[in-house]
C-alpha positions in Angstrom: 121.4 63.7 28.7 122.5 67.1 29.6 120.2 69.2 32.4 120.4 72.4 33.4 119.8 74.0 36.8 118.8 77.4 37.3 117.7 79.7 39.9 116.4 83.2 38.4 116.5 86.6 41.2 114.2 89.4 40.3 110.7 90.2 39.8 109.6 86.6 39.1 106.4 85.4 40.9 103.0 86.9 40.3 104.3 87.4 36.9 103.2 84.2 35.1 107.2 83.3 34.6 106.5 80.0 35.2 104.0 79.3 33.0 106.0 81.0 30.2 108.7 79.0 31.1 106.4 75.7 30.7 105.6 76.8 26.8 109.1 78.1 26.2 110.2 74.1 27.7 107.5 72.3 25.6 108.2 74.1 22.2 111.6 72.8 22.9 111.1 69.3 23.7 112.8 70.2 26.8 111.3 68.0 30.1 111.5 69.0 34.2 110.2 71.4 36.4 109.8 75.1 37.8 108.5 76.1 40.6 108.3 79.3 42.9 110.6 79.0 45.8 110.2 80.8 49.0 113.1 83.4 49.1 110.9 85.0 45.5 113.8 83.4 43.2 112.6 80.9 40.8 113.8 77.5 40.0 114.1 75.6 37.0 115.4 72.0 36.0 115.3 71.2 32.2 116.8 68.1 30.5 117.2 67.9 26.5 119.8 68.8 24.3 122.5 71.1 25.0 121.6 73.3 22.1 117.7 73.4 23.6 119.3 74.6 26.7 121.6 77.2 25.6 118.3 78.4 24.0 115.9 78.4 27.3 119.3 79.9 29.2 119.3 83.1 27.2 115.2 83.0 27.3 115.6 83.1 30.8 117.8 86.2 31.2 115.0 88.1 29.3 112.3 86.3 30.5 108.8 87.4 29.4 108.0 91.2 29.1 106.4 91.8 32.7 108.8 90.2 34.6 112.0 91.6 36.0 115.5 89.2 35.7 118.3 90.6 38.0 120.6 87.1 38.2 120.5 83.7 36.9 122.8 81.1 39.0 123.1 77.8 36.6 124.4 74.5 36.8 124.6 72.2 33.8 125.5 68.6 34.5 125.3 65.2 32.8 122.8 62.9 34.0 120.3 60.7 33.2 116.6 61.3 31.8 114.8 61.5 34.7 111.4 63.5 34.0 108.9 62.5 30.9 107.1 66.0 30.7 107.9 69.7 31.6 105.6 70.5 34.8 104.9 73.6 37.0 105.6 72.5 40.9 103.0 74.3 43.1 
């Protein structure tokens, strides 16, 4: 299973990024997390295929219309399924 790991800089929270990301990750079949972190950066682990995540990658350097992306740090690694459903962390 193949996962990605992204942290997104910019005008992020208050946006409803995460929630965009949660329908953009469930139209994909893609399963994990986002959540708001503290420092006003986003975080995001997704699992599925590599092809899904290429997809939600370049979704995520546009982002949806209100929001602002200035960086994306990823990580992809190879491990194993480890989430059943794609879910907001509050």
């Amino acid at each position: 299973m193949t996962r990605i790991h992204l942290i997104i800089f910019g005008d992020v929270q208050g946006v409803g990024f995460r929630a965009w990301v949660q329908r953009m990750a469930q139209s994909m079949q893609l399963t994990g997390w986002v959540k708001n972190r503290k420092d006003g950066t986003v975080e995001l682990v997704a699992e599925g295929s590599e092809e899904s995540l290429k997809k939600m990658f370049k979704l995520c350097r546009k982002g949806p219309d209100i929001a602002g992306i200035e960086n994306i740090q990823s990580t992809w690694q190879e491990k194993p399924q480890e989430f059943l459903a794609f879910e907001i962390i509050r």
